[in-house]
Residue frames relative to the residue before (quaternion, step in Angstrom):
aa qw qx qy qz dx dy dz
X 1.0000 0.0000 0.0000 0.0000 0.00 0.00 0.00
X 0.1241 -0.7885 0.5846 0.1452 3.48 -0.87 0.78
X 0.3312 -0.6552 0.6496 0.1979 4.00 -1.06 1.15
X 0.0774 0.6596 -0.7243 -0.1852 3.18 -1.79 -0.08
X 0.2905 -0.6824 0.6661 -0.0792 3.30 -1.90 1.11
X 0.2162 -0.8033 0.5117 0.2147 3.26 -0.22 1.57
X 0.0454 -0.7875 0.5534 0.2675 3.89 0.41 0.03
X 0.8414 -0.0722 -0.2037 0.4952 4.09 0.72 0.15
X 0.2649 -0.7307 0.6252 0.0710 3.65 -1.93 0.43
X 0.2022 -0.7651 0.5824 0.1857 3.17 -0.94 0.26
X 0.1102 0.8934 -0.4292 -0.0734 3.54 0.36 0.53
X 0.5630 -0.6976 0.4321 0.0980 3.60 -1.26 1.09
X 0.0671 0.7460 -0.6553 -0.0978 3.96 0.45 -0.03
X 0.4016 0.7223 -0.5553 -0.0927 3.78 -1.40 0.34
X 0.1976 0.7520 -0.6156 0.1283 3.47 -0.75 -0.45
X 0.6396 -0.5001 0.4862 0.3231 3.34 -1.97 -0.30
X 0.4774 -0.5848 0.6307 0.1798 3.19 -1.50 0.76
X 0.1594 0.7205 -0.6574 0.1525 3.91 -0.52 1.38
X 0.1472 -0.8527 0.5001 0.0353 3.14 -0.56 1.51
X 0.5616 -0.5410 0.2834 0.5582 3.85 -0.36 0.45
X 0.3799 -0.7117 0.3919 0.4422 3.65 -1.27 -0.12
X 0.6469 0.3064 -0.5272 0.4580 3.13 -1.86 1.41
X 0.6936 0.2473 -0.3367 0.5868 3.79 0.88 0.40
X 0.0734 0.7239 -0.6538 0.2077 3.91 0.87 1.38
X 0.4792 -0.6166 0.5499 0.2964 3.23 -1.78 0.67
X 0.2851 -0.6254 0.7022 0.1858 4.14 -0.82 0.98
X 0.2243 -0.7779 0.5780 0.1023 3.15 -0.42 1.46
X 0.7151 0.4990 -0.4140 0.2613 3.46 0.92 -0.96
X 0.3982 0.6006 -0.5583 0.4111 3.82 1.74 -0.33
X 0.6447 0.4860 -0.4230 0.4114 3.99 0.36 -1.19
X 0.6144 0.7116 -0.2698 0.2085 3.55 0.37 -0.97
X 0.7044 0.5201 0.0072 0.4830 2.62 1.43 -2.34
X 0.8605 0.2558 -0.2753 0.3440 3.41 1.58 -0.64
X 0.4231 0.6914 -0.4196 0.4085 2.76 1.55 0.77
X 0.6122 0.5697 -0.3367 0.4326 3.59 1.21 -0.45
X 0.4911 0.6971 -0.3174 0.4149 3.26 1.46 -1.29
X 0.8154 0.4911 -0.0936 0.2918 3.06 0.56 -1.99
X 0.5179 0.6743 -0.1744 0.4966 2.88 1.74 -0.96
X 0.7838 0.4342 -0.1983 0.3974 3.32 0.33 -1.75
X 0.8053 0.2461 0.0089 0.5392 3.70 0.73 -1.63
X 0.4679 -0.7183 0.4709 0.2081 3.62 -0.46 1.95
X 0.8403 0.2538 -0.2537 0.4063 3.81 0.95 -0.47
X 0.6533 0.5096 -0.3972 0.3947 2.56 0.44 0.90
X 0.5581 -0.7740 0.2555 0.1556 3.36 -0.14 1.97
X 0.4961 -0.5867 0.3785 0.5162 3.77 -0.36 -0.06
X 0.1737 -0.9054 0.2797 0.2681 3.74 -0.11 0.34
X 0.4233 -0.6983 0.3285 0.4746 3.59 -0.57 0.54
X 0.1131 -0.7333 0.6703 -0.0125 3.71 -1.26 0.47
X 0.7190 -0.4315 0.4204 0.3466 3.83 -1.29 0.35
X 0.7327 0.4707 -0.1667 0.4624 2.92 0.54 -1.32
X 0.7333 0.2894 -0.3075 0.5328 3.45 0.62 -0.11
X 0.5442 0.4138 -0.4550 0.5706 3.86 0.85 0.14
X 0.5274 0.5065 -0.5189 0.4429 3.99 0.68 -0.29
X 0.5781 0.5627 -0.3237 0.4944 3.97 0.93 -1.98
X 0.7534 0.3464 -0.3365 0.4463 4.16 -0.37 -1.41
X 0.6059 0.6301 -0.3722 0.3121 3.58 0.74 -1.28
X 0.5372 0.6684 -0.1849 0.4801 3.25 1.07 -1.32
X 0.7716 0.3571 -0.1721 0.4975 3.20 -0.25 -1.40
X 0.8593 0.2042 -0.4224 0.2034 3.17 -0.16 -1.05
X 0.3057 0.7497 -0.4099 0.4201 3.82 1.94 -0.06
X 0.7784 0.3305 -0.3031 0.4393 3.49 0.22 -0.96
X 0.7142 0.4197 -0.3269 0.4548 3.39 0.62 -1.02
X 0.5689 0.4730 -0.3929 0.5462 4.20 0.56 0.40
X 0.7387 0.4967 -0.1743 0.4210 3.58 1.13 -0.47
X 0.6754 0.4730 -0.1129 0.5544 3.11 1.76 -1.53
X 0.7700 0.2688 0.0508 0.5764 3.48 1.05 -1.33
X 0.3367 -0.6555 0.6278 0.2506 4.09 0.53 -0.17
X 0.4367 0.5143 -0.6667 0.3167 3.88 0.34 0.82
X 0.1023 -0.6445 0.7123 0.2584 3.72 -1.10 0.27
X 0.0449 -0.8249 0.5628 -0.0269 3.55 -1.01 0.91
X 0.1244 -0.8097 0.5314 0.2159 3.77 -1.14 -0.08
X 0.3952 -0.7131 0.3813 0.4359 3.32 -0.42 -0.07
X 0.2631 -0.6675 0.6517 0.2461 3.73 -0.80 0.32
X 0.8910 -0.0195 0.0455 0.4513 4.09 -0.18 -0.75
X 0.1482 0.7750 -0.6130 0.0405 3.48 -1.13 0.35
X 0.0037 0.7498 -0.6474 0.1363 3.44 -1.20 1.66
X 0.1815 -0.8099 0.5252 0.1876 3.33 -0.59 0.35
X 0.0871 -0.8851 0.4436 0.1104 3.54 -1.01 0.48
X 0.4319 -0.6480 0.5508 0.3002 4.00 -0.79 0.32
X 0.1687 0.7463 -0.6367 -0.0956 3.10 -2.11 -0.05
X 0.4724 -0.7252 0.4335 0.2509 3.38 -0.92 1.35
X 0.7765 -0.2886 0.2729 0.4892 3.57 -1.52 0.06
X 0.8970 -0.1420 -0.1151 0.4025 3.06 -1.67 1.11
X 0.0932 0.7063 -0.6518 0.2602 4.00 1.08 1.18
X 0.0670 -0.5824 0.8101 0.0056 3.39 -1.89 0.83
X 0.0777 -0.7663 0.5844 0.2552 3.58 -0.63 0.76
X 0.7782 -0.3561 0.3155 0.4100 3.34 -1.71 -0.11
X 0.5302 -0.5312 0.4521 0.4820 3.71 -0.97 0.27
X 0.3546 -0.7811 0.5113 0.0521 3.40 -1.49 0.66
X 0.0901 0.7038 -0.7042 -0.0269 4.04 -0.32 0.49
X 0.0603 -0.8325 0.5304 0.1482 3.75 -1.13 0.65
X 0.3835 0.6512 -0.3395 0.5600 2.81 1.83 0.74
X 0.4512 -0.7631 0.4415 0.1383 3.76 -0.89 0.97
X 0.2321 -0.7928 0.4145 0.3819 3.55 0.22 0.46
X 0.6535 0.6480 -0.1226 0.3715 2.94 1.29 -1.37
X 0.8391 -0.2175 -0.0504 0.4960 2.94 1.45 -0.38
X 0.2217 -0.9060 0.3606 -0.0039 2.97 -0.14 1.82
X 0.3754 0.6769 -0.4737 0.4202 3.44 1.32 0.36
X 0.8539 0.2837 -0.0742 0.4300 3.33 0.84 -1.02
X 0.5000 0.6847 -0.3598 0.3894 2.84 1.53 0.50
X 0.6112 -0.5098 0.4698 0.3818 4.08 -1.04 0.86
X 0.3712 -0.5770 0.7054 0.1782 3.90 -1.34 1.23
X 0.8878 0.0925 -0.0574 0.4472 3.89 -0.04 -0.62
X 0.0177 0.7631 -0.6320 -0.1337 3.83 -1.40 -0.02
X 0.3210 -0.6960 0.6338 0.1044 3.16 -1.10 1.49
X 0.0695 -0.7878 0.6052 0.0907 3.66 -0.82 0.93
X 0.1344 -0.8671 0.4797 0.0068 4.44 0.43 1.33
X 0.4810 -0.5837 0.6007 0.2590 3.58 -0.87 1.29
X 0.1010 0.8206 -0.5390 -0.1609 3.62 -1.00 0.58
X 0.7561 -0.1189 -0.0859 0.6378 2.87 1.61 -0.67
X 0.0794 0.8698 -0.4571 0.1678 3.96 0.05 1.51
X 0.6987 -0.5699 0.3748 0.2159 3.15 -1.29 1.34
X 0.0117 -0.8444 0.3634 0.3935 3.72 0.75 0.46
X 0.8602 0.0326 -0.2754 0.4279 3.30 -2.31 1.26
X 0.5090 0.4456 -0.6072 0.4167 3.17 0.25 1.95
X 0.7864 0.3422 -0.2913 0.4239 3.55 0.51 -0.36
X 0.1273 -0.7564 0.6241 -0.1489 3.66 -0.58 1.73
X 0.2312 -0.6790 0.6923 0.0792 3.32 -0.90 1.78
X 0.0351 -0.8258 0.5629 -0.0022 3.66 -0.65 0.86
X 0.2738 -0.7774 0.5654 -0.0317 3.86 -0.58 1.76
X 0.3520 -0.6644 0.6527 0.0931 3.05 -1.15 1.82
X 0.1915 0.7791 -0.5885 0.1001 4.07 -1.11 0.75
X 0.2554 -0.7695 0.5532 0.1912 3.48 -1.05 0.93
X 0.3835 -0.6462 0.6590 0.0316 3.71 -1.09 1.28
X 0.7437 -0.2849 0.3284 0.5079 3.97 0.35 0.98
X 0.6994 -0.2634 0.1558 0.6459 3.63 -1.08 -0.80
X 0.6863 0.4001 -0.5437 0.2708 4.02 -0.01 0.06
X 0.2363 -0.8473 0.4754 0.0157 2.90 -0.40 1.67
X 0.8751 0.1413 -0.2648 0.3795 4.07 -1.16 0.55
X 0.0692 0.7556 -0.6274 0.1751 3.30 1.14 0.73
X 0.2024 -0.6521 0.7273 -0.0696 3.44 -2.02 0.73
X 0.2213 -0.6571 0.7166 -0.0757 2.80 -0.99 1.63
X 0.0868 -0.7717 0.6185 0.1200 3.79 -1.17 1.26
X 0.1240 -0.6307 0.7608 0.0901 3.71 -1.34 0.55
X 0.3611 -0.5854 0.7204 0.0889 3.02 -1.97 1.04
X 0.2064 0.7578 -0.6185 0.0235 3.23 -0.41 0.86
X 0.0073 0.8187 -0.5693 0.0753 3.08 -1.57 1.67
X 0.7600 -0.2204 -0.1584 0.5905 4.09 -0.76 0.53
X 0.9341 0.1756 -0.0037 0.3110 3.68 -0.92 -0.08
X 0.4747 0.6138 -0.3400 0.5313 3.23 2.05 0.30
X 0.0563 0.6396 -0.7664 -0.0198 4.23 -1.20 0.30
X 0.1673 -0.5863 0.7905 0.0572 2.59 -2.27 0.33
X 0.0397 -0.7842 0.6079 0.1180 3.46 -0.78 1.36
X 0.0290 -0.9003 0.4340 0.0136 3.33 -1.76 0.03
X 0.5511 -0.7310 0.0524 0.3989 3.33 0.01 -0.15
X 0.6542 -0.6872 -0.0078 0.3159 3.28 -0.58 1.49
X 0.4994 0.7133 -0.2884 0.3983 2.74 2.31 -0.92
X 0.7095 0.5593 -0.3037 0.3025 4.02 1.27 0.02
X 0.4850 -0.6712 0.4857 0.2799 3.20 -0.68 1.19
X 0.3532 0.7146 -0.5998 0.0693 3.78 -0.98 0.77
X 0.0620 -0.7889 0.6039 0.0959 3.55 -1.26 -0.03
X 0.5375 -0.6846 0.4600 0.1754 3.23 -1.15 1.11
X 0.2869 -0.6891 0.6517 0.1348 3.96 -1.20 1.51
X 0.0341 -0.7496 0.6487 0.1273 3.21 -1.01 0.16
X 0.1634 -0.8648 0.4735 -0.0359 3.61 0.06 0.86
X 0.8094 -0.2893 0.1571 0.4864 3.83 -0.30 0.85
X 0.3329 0.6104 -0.6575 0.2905 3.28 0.35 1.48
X 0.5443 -0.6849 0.4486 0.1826 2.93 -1.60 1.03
X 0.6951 0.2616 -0.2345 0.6273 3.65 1.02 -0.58
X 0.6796 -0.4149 0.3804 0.4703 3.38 -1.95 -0.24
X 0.2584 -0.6822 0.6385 0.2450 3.68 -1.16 0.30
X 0.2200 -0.7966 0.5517 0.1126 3.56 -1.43 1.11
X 0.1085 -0.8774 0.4666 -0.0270 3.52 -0.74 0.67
X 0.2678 -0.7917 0.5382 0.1090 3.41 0.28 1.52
X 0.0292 -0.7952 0.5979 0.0969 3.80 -0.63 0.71
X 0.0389 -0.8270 0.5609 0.0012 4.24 -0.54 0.92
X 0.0557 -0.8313 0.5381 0.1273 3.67 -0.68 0.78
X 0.4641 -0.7223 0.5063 0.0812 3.17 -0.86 1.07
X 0.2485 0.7962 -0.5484 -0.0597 3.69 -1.25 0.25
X 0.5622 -0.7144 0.2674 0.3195 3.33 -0.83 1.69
X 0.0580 -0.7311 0.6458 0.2123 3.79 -0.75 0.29
């Protein structure tokens, strides 16, 4: 008899963000504090309704859909101009992984549609840097795990694309 034991996974969570009606996400609050945050170093990302509605969300469905209980640890949100590629990303500390985030949710808030592509770097045994691509457009995310290296294409969009970014960590 032969057994098998998955000993690792990389799992993908995505989909859209449908909130009941009267509790819609106000994208332009998200919008406004990403620029804020963006523009002026002191000035923290700030909390707002509208973003406890977004985490609230997420972290409800994913305890319901999946049995993960999670919390969030950080959230910043960021922009990019026409045919931006941002730097690769790890949101995971080497240096210190105790305190580092188990997952990162990365939430269309406001995107150019079918230009901004969140694109995951993963190793498949010996095939190494494979890349997984996600379209991500208005009201859609894709979380994952923090320990992956990815960065976001933006590809012939005409306005700025926003990108709400939330890390997660299992309790």
């Amino acid at each position: 008899m032969i057994h098998k034991k998955i000993l690792s996974e990389i799992p993908l969570y995505y989909g859209e963000i449908k909130m009941p009606e009267g509790f819609q996400i106000e994208k332009d609050e998200l919008v406004k504090n990403i620029l804020l945050s963006k523009y002026y170093e002191d000035i923290k990302y700030p909390f707002s309704i509208t973003y406890d509605k977004l985490n609230t969300y997420v972290l409800d469905f994913i305890k319901v859909e999946h049995n993960m209980n999670l919390v969030s640890k950080k959230s910043y949100g960021d922009f990019f101009e026409k045919n931006e590629i941002s730097k690769p990303k790890l949101e995971i500390n080497l240096n210190d992984l105790r305190n580092s985030p188990d997952l990162v949710l990365l939430y269309g808030v406001e995107i150019d549609p079918k230009t901004c592509e969140i694109i995951i770097y993963y190793d498949d045994n010996r095939r190494k840097g494979k890349t997984y691509t996600y379209l991500l457009e208005n009201n859609k995310f894709i979380m994952f795990p923090a320990s992956q290296l990815y960065y976001i294409n933006n590809n012939k969009n005409s306005f700025l694309n926003f990108v709400q970014i939330i890390t997660y960590e299992y309790i």
